[in-house]
GUVOLUM-912142 format. One record per residue (C-alpha): x, y negated, z negated. Coordinates in steps of 0.5 Angstrom, whole numbers. Layout:
// residues N
+-------+-------+-------+
!     X !     Y !     Z !
+-------+-------+-------+
!     X !     Y !     Z !
...
+-------+-------+-------+
This chain:
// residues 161
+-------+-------+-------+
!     X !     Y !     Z !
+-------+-------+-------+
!     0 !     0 !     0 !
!     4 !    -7 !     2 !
!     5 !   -12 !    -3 !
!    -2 !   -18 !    -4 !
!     2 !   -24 !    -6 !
!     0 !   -31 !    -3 !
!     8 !   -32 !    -4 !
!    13 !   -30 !     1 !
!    19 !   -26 !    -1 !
!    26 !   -26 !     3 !
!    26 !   -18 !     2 !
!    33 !   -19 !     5 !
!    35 !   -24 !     0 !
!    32 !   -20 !    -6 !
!    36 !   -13 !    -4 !
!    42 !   -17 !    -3 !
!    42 !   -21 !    -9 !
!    40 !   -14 !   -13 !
!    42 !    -7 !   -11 !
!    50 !    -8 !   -13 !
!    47 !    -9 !   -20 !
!    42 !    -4 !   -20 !
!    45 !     1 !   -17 !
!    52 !     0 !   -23 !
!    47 !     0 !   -27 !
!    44 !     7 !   -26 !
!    50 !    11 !   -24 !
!    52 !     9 !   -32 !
!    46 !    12 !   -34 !
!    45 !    17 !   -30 !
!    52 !    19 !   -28 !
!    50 !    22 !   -21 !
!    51 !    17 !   -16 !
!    45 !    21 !   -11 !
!    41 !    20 !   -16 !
!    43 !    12 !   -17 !
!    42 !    12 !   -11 !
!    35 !    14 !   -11 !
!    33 !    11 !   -17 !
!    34 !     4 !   -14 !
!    31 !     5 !    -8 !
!    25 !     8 !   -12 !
!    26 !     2 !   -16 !
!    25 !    -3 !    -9 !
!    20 !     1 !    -7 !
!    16 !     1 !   -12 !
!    17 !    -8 !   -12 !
!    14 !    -6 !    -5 !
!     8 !    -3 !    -8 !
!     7 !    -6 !   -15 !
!    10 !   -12 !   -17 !
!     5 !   -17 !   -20 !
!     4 !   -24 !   -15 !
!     6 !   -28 !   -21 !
!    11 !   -25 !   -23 !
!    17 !   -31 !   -24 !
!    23 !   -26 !   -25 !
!    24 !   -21 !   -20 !
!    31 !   -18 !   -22 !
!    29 !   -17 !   -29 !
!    23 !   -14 !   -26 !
!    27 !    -9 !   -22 !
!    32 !    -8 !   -28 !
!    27 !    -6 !   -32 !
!    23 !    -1 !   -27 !
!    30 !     2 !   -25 !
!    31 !     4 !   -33 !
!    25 !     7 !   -32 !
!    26 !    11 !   -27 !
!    32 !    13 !   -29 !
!    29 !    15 !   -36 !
!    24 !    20 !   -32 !
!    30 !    24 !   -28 !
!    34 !    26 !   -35 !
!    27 !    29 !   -38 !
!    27 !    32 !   -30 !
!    35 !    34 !   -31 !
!    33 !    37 !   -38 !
!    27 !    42 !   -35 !
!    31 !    44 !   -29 !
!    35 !    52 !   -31 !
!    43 !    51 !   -30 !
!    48 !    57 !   -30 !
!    54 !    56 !   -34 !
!    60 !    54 !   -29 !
!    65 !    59 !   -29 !
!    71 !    59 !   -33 !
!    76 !    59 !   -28 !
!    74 !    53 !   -25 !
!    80 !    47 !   -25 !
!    78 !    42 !   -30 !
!    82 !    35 !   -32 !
!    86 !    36 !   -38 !
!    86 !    31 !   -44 !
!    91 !    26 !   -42 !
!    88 !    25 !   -35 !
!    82 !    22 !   -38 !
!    79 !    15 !   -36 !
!    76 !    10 !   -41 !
!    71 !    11 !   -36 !
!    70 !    18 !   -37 !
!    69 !    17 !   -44 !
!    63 !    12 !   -43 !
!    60 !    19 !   -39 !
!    62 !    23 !   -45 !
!    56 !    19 !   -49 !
!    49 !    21 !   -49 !
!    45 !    17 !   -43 !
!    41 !    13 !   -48 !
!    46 !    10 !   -51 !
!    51 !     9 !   -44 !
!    45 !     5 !   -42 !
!    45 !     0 !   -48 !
!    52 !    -1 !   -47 !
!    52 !    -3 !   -40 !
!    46 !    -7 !   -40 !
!    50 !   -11 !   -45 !
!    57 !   -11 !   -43 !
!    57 !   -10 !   -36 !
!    50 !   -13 !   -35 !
!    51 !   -19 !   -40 !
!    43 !   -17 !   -43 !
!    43 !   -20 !   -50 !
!    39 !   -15 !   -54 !
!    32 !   -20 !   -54 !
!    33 !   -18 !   -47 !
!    34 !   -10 !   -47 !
!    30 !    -9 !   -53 !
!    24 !   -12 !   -47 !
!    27 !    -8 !   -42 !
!    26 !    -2 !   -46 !
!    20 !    -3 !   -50 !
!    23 !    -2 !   -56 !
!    24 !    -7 !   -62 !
!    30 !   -10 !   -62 !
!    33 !    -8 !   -68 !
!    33 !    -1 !   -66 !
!    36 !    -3 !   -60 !
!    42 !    -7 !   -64 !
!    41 !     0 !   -68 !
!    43 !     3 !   -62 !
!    49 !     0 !   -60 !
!    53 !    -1 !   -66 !
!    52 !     8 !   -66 !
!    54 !     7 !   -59 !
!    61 !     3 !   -60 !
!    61 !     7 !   -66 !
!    61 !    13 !   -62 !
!    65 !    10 !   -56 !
!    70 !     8 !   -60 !
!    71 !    16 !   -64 !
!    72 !    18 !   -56 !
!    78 !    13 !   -54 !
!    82 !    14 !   -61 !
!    80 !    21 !   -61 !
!    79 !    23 !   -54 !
!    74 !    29 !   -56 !
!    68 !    28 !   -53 !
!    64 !    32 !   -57 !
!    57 !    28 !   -57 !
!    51 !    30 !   -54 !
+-------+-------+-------+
């Protein structure tokens, strides 16, 4: 169904304005980059079919769509079997570790606070509006969240769930 707004949009500029920040956003919640590749597309689809007429800020409006629909593909990834790996399989030792394999080594809800945060620069009002949680939980959250990342670098044990 085409958007009913009375205002014209410039599609081109709104993609280009947004897709580099929203898909940044979904590969460190989601960690796959198929899969943030298609939560921002379903993210744009959805302004097409969905967004309010009045709506005064549309990055903020995508943002907090793309976070929902990266929320509904972890639960999609937790239904679906997996088989283990097999033991043989190369794996990088400890010391090859990135700082950025440590933020992925945190569980996904907290990988998005510190994204929103950090690498977005959302104050918690904001995430805590995004995210439709009160924001004391969200500054909750994140203090766990630095917590765990900062065990991770110092220890370079990524044993959180």
């Amino acid at each position: 169904m085409p958007r009913r707004s009375n205002r014209p949009v410039d599609w081109e500029a709104l993609v280009t304005e947004n897709e580099n920040r929203l898909y940044r956003a979904a590969l460190a919640i989601l960690g796959s980059r198929q899969e943030a590749e298609d939560a921002v597309q379903d993210a744009f689809l959805r302004y097409l079919e969905r967004a309010p007429e009045d709506l005064e800020d549309p990055a903020a409006w995508l943002m907090r769509v793309l976070v929902n629909r990266c929320r509904d593909l972890l639960r999609a990834r937790q239904t679906r079997q997996t088989l283990p790996l097999p033991d043989d399989l190369p794996a990088p030792g400890p010391e090859e570790r990135t700082e950025l394999e440590e933020l992925y080594a945190l569980p996904p809800k907290d990988r998005a606070l510190v994204h929103l945060f950090y690498y977005e620069g959302w104050s918690t009002a904001q995430i805590a509006r995004g995210l439709g949680a009160p924001e004391a939980t969200v500054r909750t959250r994140l203090f766990r969240a630095r917590a765990r990342l900062k065990k991770l670098l110092t220890d370079g044990e990524s044993d959180f769930k």
